[in-house]
C-alpha positions as CSV (number, residue, x, y, z in Angstrom):
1,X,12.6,44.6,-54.2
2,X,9.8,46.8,-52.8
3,X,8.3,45.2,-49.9
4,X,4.4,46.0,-48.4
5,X,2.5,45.1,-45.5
6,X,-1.0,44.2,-45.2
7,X,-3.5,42.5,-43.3
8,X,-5.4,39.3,-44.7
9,X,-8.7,41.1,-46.7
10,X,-7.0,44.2,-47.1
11,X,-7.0,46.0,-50.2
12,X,-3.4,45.9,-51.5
13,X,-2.2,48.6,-53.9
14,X,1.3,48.1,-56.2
15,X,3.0,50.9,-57.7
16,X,5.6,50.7,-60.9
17,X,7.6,53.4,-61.4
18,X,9.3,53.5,-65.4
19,X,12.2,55.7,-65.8
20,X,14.4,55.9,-68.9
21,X,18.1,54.7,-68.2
22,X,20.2,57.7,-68.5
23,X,18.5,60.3,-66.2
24,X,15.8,58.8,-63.9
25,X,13.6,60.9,-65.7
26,X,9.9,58.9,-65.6
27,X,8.7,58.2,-68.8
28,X,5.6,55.9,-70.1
29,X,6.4,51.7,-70.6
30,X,6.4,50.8,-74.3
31,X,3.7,48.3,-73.1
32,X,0.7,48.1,-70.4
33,X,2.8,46.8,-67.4
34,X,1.5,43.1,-66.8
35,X,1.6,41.4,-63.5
36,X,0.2,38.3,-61.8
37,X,0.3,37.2,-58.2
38,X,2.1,34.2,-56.3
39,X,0.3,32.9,-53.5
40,X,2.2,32.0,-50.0
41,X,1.7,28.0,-51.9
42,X,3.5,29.7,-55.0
43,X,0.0,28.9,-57.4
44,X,-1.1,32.3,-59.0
45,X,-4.1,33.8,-57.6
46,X,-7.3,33.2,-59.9
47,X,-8.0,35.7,-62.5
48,X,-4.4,36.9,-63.4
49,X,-2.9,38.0,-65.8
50,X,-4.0,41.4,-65.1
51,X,-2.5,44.5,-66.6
52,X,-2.0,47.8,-64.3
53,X,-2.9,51.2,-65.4
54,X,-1.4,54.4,-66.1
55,X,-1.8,57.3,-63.8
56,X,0.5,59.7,-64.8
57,X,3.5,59.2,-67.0
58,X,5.8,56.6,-66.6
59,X,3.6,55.9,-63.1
60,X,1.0,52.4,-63.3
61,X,-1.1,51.5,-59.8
62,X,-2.7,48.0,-59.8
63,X,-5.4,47.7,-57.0
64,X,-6.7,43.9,-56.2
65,X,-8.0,42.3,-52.6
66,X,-6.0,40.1,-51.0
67,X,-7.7,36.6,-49.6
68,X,-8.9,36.7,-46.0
69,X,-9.0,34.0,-43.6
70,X,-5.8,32.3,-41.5
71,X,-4.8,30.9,-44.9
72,X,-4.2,34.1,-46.4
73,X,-1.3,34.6,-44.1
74,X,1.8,34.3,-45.7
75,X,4.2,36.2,-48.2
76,X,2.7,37.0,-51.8
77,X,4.5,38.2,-54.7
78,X,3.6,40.2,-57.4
79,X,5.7,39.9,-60.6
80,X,5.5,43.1,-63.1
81,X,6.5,42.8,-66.9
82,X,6.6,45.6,-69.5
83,X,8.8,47.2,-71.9
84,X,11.0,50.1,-70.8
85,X,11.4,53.4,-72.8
86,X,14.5,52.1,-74.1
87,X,12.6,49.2,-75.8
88,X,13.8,46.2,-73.4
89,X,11.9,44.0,-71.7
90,X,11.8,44.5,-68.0
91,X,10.7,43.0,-64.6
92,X,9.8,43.8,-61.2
93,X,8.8,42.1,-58.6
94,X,7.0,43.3,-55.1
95,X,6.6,41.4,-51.9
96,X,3.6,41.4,-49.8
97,X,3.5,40.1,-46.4
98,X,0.1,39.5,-45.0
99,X,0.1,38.9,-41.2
100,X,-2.5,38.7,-38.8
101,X,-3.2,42.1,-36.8
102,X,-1.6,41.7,-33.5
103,X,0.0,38.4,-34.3
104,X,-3.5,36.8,-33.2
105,X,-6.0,35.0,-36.1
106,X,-9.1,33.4,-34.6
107,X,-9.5,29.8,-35.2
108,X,-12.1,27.1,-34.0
109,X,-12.0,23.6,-33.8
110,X,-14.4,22.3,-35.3
């Protein structure tokens, strides 16, 4: 599992890399890789299912915002489906971990 780091607000970017399964040559999904997000409170984040698109062969980026605010602290993960070259259907999954910069998150009482 790949694993990213961010900051809450940040614009988080996930890769998927297809490759056939003989030679780890990179060739294009059967499909438009899918992928939704889990929140830190395992819901999915609004708006999702997205798909992610194609930027070279067998190469898909998806791009999204992450929340900001103390509550987007946590460990979000994104689960990828598509079809593989060989015509199976595949997973991956990514984990992001949003922390505070520095450890520190302002907070007021209110």
């Amino acid at each position: 599992m790949q694993t990213l780091f961010y900051s809450p607000g940040s614009e988080a970017t996930v890769l998927l890399e297809v490759t056939d399964g003989y030679s780890n040559v990179r060739q294009d999904s059967l499909t438009t890789p899918s992928l939704y997000i889990i929140k830190p409170d395992l819901t999915v984040l609004d708006g999702y299912v997205q798909y992610m698109d194609r930027i070279s062969t067998g190469l898909y980026i998806f791009k999204f915002t992450l929340p900001s605010g103390g509550s987007a602290v946590g460990t979000y993960i994104a689960d990828i489906s598509y079809t593989d070259p060989e015509g199976y259907n595949s997973n991956s999954t990514v984990q992001i971990i949003v922390s505070a910069p520095h450890g520190i998150y302002n907070i007021s009482v209110g």
